[in-house]
C-alpha positions in Angstrom: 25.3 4.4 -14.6 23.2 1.4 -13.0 20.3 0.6 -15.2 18.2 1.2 -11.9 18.5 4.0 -9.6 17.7 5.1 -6.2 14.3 6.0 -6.0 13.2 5.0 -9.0 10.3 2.2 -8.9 10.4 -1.4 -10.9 7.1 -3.0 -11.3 7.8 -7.2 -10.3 5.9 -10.2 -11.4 5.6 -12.1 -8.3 4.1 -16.1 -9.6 1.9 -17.8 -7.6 3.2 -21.4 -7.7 -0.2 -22.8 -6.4 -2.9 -20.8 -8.8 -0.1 -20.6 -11.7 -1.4 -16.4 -11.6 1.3 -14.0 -11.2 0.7 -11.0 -9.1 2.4 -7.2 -10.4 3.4 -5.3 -7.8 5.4 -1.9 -7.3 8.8 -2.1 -5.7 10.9 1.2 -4.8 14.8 0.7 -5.8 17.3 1.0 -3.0 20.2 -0.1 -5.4 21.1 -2.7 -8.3 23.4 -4.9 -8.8 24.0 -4.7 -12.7 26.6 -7.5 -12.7 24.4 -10.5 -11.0 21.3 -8.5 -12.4 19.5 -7.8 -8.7 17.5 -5.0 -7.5 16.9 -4.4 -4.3 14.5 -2.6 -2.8 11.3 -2.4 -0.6 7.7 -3.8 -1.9 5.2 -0.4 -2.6 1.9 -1.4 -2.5 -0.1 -4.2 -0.5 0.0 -8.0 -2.1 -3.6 -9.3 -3.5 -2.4 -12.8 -2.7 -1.9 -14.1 0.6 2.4 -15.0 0.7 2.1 -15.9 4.5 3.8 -12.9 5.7 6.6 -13.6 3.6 5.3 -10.1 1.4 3.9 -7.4 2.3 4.4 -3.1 2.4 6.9 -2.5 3.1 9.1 -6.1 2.9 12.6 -5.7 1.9 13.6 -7.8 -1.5 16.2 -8.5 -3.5 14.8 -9.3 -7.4 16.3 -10.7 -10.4 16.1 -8.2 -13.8 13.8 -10.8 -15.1 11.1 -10.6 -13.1 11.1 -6.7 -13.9 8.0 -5.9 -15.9 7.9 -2.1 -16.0 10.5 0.7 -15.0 9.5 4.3 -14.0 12.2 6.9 -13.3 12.5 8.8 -10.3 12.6 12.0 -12.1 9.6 10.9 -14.4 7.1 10.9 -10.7 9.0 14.2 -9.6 8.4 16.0 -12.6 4.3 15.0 -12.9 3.5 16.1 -9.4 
């Protein structure tokens, strides 16, 4: 089993090279790849900081494991609502 699965969502720091403040934001998993350590998936929530259109809802990323701050199950959200 993948250690993160579709649907499930994978909060990312994002640093800001110019303030040295890292932005959290929610990213929904598409897929991973366990073996280079990427998830992929699409940014859930609008940026704070301004990334020059690079980020925003909705952008598609790919994310190394190690920028991965928090991990919520799929099934965790299904089961609250």
């Amino acid at each position: 089993m993948a250690t993160y699965e579709r649907g499930d969502y994978v909060k990312i720091e994002f640093p800001d090279e110019t303030t040295g403040i890292g932005e959290w934001m929610w990213v929904r998993v598409q897929r991973c790849d366990d073996e280079k350590r990427l998830v992929f998936g699409t940014l859930d929530n609008e940026p704070v900081s301004d990334y020059g259109e690079k980020v925003r809802l909705g952008t598609e990323l790919a994310v190394s494991y190690a920028q991965v701050r928090e991990h919520k199950k799929a099934s965790d959200l299904r089961s609250k609502n």
